[in-house]
VONU-697499 format. One line per 8 residues: number of its first residue (from 0); for each residue x, y, z of N, C-alpha, C, O. Coordinates in nm, 4 decimals, always signed. Example, Ala and Ser with C-alpha at 12.3 -4.5 7.8 and 13.67 -1.06 7.14 Angstrom:
<recs>
0) +1.3190/-0.5690/+0.7800/+1.2300/-0.4500/+0.7800/+1.3200/-0.3300/+0.7800/+1.4236/-0.3319/+0.8465 ~ +1.2850/-0.2250/+0.7080/+1.3670/-0.1060/+0.7140/+1.2900/+0.0030/+0.7870/+1.3409/+0.1138/+0.8039
</recs>
This chain:
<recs>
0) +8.5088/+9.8584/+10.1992/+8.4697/+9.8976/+10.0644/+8.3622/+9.8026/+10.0158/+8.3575/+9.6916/+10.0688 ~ +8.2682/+9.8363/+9.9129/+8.1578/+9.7780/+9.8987/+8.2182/+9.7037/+9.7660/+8.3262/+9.7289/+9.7126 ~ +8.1102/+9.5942/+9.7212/+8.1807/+9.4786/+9.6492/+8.2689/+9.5264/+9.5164/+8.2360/+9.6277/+9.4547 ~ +8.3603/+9.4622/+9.4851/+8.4172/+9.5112/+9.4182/+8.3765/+9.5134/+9.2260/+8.4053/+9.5875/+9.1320 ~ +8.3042/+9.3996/+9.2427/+8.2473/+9.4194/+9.1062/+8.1463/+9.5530/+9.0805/+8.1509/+9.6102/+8.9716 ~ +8.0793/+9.5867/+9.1588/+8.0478/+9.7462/+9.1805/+8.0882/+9.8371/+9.1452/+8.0291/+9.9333/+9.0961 ~ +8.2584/+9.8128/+9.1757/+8.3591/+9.9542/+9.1623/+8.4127/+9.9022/+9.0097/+8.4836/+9.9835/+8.9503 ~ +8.3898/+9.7972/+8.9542/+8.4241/+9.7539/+8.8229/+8.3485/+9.8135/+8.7342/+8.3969/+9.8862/+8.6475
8) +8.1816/+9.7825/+8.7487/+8.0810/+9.8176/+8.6721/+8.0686/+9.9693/+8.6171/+8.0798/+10.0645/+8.6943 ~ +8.0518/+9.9808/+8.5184/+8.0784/+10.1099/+8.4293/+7.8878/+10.1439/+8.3797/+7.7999/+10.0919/+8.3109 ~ +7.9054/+10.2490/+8.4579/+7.7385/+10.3555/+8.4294/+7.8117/+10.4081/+8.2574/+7.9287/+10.4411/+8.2379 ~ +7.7092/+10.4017/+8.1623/+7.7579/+10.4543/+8.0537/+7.7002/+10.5780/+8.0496/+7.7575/+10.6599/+7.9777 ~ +7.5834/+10.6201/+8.1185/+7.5036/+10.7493/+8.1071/+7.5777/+10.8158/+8.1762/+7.5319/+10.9297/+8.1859 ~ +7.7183/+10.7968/+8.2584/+7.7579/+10.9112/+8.3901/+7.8852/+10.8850/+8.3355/+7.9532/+10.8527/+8.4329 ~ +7.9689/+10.8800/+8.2159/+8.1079/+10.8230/+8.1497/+8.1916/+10.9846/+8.2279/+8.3127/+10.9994/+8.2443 ~ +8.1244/+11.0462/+8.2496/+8.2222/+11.1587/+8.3374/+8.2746/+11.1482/+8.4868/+8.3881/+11.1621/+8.5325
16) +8.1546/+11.1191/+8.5467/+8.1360/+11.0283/+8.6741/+8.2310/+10.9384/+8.7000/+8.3008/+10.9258/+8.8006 ~ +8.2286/+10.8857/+8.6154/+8.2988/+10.7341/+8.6174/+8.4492/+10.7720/+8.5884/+8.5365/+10.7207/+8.6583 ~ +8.4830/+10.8615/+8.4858/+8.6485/+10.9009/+8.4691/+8.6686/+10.9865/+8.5939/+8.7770/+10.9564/+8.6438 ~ +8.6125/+11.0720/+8.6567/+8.5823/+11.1434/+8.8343/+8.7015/+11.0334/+8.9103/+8.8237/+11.0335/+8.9250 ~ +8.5569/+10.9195/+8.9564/+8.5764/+10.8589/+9.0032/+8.7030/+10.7640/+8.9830/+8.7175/+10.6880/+9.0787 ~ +8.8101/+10.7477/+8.8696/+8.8457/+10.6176/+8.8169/+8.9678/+10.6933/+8.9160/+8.9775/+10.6230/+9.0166 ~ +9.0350/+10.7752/+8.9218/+9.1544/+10.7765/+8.9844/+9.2153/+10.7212/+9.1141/+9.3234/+10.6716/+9.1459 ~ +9.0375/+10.7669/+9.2080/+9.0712/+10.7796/+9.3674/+9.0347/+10.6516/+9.3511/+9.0973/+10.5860/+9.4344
24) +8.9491/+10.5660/+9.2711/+8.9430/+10.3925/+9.2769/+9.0680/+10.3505/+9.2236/+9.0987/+10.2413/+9.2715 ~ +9.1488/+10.3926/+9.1464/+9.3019/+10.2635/+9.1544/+9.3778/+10.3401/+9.2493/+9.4819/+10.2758/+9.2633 ~ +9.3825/+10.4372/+9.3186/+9.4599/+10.4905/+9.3829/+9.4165/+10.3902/+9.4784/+9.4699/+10.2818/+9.4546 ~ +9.3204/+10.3881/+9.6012/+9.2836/+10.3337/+9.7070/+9.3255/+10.1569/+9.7025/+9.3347/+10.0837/+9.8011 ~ +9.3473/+10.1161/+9.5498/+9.3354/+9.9705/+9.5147/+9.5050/+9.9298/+9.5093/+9.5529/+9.8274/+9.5582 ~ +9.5721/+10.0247/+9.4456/+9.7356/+10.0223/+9.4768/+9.7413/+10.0558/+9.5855/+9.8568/+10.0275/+9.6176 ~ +9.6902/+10.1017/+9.6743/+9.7690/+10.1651/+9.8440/+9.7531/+10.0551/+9.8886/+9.8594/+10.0021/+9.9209 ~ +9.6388/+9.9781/+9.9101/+9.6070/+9.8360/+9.9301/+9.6899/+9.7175/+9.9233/+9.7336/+9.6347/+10.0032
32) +9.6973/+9.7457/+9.7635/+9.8068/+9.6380/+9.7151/+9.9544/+9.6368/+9.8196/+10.0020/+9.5358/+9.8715 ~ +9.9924/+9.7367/+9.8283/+10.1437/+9.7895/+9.8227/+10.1244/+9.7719/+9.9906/+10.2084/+9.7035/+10.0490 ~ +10.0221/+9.8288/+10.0623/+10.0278/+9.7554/+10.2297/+10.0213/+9.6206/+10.2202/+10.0946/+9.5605/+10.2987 ~ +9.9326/+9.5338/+10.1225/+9.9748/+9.3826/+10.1630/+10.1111/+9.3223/+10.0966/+10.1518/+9.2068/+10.1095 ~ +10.1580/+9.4037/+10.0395/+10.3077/+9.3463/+10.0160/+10.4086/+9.3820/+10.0734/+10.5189/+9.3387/+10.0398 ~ +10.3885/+9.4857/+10.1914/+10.4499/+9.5289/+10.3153/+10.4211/+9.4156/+10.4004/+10.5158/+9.3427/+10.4297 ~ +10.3164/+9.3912/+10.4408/+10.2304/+9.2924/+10.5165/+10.2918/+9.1584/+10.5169/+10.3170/+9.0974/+10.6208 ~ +10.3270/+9.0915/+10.3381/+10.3712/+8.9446/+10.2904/+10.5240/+8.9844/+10.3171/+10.5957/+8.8846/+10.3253
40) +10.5849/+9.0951/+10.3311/+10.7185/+9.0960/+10.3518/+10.7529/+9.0684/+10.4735/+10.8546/+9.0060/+10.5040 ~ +10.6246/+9.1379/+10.5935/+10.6597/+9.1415/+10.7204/+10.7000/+8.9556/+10.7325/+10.7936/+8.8834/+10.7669 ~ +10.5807/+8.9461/+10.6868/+10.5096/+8.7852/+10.7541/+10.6212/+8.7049/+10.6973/+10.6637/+8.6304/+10.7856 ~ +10.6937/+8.6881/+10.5716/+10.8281/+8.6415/+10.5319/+10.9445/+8.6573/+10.6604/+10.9843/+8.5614/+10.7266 ~ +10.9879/+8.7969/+10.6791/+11.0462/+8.8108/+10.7554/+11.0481/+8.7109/+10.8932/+11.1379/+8.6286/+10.9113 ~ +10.9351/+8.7310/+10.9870/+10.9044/+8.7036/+11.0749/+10.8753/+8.5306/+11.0348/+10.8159/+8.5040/+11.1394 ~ +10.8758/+8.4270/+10.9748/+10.8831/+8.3314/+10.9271/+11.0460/+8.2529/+10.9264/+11.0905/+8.1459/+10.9680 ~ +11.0958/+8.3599/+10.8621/+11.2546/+8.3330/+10.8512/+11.3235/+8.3678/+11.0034/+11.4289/+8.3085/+11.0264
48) +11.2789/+8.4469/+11.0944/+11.3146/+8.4356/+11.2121/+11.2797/+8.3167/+11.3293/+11.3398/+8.2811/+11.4307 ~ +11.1634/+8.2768/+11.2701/+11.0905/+8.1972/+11.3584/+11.1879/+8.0398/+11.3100/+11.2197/+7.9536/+11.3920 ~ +11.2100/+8.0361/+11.2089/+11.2486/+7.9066/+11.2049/+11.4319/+7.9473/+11.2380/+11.4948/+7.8862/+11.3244 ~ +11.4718/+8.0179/+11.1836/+11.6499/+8.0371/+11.2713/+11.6191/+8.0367/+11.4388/+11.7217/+8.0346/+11.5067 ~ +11.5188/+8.0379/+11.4974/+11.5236/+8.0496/+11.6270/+11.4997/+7.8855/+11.7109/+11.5387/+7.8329/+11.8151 ~ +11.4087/+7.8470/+11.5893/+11.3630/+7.6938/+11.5935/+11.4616/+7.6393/+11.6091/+11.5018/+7.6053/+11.7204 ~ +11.5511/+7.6094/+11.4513/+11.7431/+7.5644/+11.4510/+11.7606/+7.6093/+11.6007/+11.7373/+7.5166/+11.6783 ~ +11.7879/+7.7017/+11.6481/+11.8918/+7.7137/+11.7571/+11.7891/+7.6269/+11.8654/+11.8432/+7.5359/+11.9281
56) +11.7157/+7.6397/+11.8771/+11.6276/+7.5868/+12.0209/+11.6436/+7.4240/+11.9943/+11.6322/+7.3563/+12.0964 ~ +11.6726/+7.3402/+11.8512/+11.6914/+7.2175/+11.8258/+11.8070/+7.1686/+11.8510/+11.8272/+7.0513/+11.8822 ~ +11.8948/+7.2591/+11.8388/+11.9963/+7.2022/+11.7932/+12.1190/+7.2153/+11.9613/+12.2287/+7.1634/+11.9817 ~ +12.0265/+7.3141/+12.0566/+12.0618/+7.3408/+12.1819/+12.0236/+7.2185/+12.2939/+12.0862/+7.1789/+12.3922 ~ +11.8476/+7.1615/+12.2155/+11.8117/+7.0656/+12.2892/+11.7545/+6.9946/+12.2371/+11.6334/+7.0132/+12.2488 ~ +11.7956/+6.8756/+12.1518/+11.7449/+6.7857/+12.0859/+11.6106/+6.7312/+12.1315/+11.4944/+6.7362/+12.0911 ~ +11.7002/+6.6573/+12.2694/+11.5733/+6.6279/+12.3216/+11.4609/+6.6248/+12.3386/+11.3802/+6.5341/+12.3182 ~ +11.4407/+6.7856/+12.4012/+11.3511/+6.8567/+12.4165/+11.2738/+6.8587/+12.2678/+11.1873/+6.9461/+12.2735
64) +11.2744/+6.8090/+12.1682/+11.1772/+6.7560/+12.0565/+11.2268/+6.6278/+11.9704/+11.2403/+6.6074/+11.8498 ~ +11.2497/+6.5434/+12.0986/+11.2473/+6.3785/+12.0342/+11.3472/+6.3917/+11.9474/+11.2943/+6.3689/+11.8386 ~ +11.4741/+6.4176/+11.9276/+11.5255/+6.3737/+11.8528/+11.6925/+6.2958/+11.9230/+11.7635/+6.3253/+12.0192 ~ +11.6981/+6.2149/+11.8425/+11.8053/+6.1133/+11.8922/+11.9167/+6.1971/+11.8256/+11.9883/+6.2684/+11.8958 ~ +11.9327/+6.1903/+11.6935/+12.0238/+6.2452/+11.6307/+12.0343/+6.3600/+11.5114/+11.9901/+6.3439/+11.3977 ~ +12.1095/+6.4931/+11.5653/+12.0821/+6.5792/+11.5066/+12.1416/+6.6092/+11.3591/+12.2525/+6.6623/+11.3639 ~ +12.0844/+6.5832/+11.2121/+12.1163/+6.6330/+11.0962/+11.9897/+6.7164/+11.0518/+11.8712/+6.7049/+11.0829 ~ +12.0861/+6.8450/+10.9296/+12.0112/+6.8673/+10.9019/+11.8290/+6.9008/+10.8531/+11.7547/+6.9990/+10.8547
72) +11.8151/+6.7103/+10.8006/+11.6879/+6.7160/+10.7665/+11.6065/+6.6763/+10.8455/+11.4848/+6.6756/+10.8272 ~ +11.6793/+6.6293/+10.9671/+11.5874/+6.6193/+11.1002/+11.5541/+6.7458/+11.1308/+11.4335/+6.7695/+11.1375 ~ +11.6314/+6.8347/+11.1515/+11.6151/+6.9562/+11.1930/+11.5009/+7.0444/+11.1085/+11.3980/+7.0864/+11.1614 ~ +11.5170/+7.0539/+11.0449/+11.4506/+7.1048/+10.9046/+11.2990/+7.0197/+10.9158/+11.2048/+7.0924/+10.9472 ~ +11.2764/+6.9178/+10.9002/+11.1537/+6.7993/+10.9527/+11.0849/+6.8456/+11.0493/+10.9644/+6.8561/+11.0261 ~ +11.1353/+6.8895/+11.1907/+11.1260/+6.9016/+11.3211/+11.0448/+7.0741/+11.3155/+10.9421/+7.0870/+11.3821 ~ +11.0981/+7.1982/+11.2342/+11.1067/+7.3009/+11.2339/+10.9208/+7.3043/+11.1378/+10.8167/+7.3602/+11.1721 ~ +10.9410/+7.2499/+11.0598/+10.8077/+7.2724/+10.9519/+10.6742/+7.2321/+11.0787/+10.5689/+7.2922/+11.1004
80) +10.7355/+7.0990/+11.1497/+10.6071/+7.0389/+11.2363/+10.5433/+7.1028/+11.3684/+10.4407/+7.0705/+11.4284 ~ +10.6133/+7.1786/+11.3880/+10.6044/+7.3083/+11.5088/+10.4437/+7.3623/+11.5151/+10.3878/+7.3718/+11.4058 ~ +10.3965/+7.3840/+11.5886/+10.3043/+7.4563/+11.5871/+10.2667/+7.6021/+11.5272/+10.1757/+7.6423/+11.4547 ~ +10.4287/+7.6907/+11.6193/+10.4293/+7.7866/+11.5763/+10.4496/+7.8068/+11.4402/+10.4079/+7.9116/+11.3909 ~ +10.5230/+7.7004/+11.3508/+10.5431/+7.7657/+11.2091/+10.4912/+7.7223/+11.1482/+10.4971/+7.7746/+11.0369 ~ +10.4206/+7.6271/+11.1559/+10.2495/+7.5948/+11.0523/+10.1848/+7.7153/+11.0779/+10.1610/+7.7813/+10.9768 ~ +10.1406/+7.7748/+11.2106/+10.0798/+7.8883/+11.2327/+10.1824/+8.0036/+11.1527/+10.1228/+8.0224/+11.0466 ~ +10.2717/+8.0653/+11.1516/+10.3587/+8.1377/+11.0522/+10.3181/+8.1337/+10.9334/+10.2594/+8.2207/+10.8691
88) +10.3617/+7.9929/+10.8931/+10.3278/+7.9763/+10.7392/+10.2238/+7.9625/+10.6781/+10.2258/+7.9563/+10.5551 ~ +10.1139/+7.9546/+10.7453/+9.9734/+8.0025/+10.7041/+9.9627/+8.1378/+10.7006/+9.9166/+8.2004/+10.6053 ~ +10.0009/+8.1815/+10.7942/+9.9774/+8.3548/+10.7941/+10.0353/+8.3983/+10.6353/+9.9667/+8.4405/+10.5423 ~ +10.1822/+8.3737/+10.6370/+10.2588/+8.4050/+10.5421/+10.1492/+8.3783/+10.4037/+10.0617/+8.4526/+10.3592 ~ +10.1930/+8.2443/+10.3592/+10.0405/+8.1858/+10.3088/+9.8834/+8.3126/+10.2745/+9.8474/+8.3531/+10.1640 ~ +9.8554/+8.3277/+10.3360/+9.7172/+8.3861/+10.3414/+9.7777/+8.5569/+10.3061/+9.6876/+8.6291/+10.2633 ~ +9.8913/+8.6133/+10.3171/+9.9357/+8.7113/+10.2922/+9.9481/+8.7082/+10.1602/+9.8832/+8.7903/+10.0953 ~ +10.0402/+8.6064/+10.0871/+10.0473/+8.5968/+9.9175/+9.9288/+8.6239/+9.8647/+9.9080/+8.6996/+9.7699
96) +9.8487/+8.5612/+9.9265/+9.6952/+8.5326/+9.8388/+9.6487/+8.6838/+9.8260/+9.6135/+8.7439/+9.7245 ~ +9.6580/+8.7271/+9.9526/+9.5881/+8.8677/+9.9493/+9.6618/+8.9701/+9.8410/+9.6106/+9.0466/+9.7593 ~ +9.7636/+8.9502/+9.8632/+9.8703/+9.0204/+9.7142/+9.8236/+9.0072/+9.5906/+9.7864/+9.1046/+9.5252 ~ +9.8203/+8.8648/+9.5390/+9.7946/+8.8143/+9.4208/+9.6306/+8.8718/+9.3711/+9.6014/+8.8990/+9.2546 ~ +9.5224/+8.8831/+9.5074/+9.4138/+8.9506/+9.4757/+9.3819/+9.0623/+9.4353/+9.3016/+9.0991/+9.3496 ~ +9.4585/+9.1220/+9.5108/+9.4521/+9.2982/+9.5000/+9.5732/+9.3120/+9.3531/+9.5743/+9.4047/+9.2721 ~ +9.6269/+9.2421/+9.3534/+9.7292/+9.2364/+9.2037/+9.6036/+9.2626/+9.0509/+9.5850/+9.3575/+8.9747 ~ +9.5459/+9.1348/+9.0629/+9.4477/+9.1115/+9.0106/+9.3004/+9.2635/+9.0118/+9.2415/+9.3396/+8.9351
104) +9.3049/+9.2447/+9.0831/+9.2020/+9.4013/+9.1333/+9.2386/+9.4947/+9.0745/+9.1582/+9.5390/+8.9925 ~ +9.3485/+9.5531/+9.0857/+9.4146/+9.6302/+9.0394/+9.4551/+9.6682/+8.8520/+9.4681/+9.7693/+8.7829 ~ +9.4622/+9.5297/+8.8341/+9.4785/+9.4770/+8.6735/+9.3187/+9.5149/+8.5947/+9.3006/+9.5533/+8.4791 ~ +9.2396/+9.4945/+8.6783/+9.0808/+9.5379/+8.6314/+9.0611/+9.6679/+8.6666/+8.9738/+9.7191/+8.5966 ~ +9.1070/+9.7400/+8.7462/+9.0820/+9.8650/+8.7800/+9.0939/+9.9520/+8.6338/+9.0158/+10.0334/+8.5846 ~ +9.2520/+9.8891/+8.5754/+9.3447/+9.9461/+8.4620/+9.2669/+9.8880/+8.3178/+9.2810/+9.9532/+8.2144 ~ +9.1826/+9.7586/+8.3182/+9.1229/+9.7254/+8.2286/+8.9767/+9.8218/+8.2256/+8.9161/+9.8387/+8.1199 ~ +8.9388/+9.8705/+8.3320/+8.7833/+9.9641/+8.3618/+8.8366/+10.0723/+8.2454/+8.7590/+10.1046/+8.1554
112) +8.9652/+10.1239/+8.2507/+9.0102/+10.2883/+8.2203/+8.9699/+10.2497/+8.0682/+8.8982/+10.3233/+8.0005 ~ +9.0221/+10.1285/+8.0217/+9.0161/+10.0907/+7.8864/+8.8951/+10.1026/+7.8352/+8.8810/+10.1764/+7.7377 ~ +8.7794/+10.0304/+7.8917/+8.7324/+10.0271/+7.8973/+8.5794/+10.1834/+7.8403/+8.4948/+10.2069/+7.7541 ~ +8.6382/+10.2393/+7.9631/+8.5968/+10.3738/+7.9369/+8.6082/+10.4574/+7.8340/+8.5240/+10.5313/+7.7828 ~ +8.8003/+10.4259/+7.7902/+8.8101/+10.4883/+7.6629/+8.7576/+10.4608/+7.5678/+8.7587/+10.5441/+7.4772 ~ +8.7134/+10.3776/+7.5548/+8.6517/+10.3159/+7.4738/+8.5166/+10.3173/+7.4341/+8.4698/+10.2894/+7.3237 ~ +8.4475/+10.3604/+7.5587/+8.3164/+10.4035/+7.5528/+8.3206/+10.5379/+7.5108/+8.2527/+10.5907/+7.4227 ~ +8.3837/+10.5743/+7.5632/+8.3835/+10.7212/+7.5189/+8.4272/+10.7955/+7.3503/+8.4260/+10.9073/+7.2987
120) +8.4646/+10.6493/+7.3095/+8.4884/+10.6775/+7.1552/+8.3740/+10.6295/+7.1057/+8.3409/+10.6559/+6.9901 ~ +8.3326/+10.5873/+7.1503/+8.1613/+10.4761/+7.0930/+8.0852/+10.6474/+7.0913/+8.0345/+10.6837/+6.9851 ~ +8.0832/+10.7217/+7.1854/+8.0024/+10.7991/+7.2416/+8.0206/+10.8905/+7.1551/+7.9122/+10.9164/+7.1028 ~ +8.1264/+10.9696/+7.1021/+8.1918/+11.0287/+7.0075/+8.1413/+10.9805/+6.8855/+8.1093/+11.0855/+6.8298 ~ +8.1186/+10.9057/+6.8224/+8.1321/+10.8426/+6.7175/+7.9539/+10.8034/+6.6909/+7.9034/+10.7586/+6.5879 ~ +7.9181/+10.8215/+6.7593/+7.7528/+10.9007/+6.7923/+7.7171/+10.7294/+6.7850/+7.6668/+10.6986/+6.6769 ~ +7.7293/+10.6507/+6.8511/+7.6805/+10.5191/+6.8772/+7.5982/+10.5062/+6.9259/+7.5241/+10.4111/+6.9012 ~ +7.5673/+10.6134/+7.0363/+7.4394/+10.6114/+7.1124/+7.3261/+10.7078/+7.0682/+7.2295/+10.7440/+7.1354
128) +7.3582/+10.7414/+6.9414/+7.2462/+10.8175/+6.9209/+7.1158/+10.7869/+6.8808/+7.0867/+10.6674/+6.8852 ~ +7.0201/+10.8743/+6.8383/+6.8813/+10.7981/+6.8192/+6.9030/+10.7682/+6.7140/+6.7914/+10.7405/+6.6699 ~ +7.0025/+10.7468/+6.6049/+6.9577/+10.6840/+6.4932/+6.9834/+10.5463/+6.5136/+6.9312/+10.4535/+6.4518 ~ +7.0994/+10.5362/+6.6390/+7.1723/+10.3306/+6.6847/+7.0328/+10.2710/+6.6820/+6.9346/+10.3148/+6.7418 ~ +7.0406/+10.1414/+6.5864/+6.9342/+10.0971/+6.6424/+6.9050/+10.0511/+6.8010/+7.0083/+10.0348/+6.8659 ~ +6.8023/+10.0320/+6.8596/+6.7673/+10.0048/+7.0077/+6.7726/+9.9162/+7.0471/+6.7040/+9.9059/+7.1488 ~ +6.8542/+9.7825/+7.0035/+6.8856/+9.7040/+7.0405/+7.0655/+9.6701/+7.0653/+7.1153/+9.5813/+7.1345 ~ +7.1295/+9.7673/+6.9884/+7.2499/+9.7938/+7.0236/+7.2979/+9.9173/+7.1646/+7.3883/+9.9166/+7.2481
136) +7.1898/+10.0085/+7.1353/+7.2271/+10.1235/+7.2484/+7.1804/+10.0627/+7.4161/+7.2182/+10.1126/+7.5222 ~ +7.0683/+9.9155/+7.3955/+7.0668/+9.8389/+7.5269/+7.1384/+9.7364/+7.5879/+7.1359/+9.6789/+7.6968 ~ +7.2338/+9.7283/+7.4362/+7.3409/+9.5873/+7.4844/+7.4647/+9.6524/+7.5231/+7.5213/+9.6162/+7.6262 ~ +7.5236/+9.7665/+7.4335/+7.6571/+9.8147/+7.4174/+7.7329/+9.7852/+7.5856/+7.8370/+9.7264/+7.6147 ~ +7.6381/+9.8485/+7.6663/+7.7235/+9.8880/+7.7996/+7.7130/+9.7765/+7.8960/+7.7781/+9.7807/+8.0004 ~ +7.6325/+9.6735/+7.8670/+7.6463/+9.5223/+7.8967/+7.7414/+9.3820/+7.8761/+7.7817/+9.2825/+7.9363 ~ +7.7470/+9.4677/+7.7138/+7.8961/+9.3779/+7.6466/+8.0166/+9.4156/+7.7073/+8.1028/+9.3330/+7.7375 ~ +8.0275/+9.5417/+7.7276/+8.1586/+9.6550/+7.7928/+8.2064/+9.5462/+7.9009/+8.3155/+9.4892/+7.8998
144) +8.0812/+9.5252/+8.0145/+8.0976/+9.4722/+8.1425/+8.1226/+9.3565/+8.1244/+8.2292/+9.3166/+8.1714 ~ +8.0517/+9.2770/+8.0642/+8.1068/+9.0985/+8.0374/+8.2057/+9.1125/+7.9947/+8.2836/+9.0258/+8.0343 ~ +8.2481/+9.1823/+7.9288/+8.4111/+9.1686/+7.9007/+8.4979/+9.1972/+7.9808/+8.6125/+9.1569/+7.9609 ~ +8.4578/+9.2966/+8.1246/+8.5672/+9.3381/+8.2100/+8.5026/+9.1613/+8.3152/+8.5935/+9.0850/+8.3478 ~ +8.4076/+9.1348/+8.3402/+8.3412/+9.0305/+8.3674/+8.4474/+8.9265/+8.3617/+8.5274/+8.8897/+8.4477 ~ +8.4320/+8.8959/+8.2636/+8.4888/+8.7644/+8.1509/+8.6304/+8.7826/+8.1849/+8.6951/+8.6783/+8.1943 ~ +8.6797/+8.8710/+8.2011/+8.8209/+8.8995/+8.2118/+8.8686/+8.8274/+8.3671/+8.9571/+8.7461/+8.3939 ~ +8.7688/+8.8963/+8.4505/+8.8170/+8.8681/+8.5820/+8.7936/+8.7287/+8.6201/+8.8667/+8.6719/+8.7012
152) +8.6782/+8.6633/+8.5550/+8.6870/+8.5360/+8.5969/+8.7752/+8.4503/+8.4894/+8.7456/+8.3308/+8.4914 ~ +8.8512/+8.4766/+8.4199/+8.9153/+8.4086/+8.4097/+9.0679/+8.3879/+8.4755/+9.1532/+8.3018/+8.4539 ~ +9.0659/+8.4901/+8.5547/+9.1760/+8.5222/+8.6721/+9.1791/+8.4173/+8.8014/+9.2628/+8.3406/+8.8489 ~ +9.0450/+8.4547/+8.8316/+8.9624/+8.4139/+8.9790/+8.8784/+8.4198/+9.0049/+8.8551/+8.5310/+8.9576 ~ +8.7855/+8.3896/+9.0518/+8.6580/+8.4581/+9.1071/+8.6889/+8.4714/+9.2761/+8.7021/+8.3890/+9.3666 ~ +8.6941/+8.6567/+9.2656/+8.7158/+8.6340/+9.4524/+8.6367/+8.7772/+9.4443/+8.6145/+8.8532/+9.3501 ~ +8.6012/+8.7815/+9.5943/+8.5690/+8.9358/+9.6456/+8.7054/+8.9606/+9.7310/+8.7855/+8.8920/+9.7943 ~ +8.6832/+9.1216/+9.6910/+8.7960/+9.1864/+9.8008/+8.8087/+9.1169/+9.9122/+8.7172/+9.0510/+9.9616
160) +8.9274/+9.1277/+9.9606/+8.9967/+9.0576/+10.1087/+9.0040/+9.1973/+10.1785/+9.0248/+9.2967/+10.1090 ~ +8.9900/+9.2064/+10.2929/+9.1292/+9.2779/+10.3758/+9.2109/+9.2086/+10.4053/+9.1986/+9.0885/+10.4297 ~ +9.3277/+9.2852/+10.4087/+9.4253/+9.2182/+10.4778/+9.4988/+9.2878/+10.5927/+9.5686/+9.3892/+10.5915 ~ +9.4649/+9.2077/+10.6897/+9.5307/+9.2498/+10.8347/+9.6167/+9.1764/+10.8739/+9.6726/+9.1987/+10.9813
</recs>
């Protein structure tokens, strides 16, 4: 998908266009969402297996990872320092993030609609007509955007992720 501030930005001359378009854009942005929180569930899952498998492989052979004597927080110590579950827990890790983005994405998708309605009462309300003066009918749909703008960076500043 092409950048996402793109799919944010609101054409005020095409306000039909743009309500067209607004559905199949939060639709595609929740399907998204909702696969990477399939995705952060998998990677949880598979995290919580990896380390019950760790316990048993420690606690079967101490040794076999330096340890003299087996408690808990040795075990637990021993399990985080693994290769494999730093590698896990980054994955896992990098899965939240992608959630929390498309969360966010999603939250602006729903602020665009507002947005719109809103224009579309401006539009109604003959704001854009030739009597507006011409310095309001060149700002109006600029202010619209700094505000969906303004909104998002005060969230984050990110571009879309995939998440695989």
């Amino acid at each position: 998908m092409t950048d996402f501030k793109e799919n944010i930005t609101i054409d005020k001359y095409s306000l039909d266009l743009e309500f067209e378009k607004h559905p199949m854009l939060y639709h595609e942005f929740a399907m998204d969402m909702t696969t990477a929180e399939d995705e952060k569930d998998r990677a949880r899952d598979q995290l919580e297996l990896l380390r019950a498998e760790l316990d048993v492989a420690i606690r079967n052979n101490p040794k076999a990872f330096q340890l003299e004597k087996i408690t808990e927080a040795a075990i637990s110590s021993t399990i985080i320092q693994t290769a494999k579950f730093k590698e896990a827990q980054d994955y896992y890790n990098s899965c939240v993030s992608s959630v929390r983005i498309l969360k966010i994405a999603v939250e602006s998708i729903n602020q665009k609609k507002v947005a719109l309605e809103n224009l579309v009462r401006l539009y109604l309300g003959e704001y854009y007509s030739k009597e507006a003066p011409r310095e309001i009918k060149e700002n109006a749909a600029e202010r619209v955007a700094d505000f969906i703008h303004d909104d998002l960076n005060k969230s984050s500043r990110f571009r879309r992720t995939s998440v695989s």
